[in-house]
N, C-alpha and C positions, 0 to 999 in steps of 0.2 A: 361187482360194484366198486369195491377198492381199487381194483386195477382202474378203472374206468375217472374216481378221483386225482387217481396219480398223472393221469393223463393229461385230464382239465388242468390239473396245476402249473404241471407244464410249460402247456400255450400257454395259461394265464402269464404268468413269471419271463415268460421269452416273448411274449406280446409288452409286458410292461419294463423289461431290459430294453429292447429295440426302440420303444416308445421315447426315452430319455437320450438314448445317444443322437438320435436325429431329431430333434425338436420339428414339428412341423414338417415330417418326411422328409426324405434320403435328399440334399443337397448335391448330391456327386463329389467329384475333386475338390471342391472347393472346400470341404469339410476337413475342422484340424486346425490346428495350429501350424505356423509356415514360419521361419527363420529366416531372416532377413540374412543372406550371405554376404553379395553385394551390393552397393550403393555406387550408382553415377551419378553426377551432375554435369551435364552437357555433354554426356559422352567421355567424361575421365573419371575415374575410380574415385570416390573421395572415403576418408576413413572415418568410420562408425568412433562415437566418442567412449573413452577409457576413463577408469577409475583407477588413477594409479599406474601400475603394469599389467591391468587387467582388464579385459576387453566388456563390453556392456552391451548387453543382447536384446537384439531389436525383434520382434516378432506381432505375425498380424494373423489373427484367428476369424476363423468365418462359423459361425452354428445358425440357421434358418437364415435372417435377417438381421443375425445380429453381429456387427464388425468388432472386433477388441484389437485397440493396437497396447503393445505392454514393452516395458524395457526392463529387464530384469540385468540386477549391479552384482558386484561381486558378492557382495553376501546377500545373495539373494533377497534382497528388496525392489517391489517394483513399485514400478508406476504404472498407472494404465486408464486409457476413455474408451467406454465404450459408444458406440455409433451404430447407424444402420448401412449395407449395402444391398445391392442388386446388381444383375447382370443387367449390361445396358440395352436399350433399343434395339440399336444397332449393333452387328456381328462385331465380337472382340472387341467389346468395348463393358465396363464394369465402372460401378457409380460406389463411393463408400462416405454418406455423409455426419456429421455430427451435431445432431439438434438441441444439446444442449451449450449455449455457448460460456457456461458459467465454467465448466468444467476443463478448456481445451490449453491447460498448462501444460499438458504430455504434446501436444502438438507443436510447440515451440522445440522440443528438443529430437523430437522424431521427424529428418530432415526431408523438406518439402511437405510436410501435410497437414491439410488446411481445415476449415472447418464444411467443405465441399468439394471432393475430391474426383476428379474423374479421369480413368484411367483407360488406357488403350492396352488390353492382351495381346502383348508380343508371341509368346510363348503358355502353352499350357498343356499338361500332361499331370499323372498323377503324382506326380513327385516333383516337379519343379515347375513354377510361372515365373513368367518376366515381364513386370509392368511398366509403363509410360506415364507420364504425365507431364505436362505445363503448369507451374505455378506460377501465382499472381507478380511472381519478381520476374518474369520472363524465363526462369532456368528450367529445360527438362533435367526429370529425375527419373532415374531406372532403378528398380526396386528386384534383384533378382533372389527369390525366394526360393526354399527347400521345405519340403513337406517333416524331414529331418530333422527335429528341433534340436540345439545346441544343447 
């Protein structure tokens, strides 16, 4: 019967670990935090903004339906909105929006992203995507992430 305790405990304990790291079941790839490597606007490199001589780290997390973009400063302090995504419709395409628009002061500094975002999957694999978008100023931005956070 002891043994038999030990056992239940277990599954219980490995059912309720599993339970918290994937909110709402397994996600796939998309799950995790991803680091913004690089930034294009139109196709040229543009540089992610610096505090000082110290660089300032752009990252975008996916858990169920829920998108976090966050920028973390040199002494680690961040900023950060959280928002909802989804895979889109249509094939290679992914939606990440933000309903609440009291909050989207991080979106001014986190470049191109809006309060309705929608992005074309260039690239995806478990360790690195590459996103597209059109923002309302006409400029595409390429968002090339690592699963690798800084």
């Amino acid at each position: 019967m002891k043994h038999f305790l030990h056992i239940l405990l277990a599954l219980t304990l490995a059912g309720t670990v599993a339970s918290c790291t994937y909110n709402n079941g397994d996600i796939g790839i998309w799950f995790g935090t991803w680091s913004v490597d690089t930034l294009k606007v139109d196709g040229n490199v543009t540089h992610l903004a610096t505090a000082g001589d110290t660089a300032v780290n752009y990252f975008m997390q996916f858990q169920s339906s829920v998108f976090r973009l966050s920028i973390v400063g040199p002494y680690h302090d961040a900023d950060e909105n959280f928002g909802t995504w989804q895979e889109g419709e249509q094939p290679g395409t992914m939606r990440a929006w933000f309903p609440d628009s009291n909050y989207t002061y991080i979106l001014h500094r986190f470049p191109g992203m809006e309060l309705d975002n929608h992005f074309t999957v260039v690239r995806r694999n478990n360790r690195r995507l590459v996103l597209t978008k059109t923002a309302a100023n006409g400029h595409t931005y390429t968002y090339c992430i690592s699963k690798n956070a800084k």
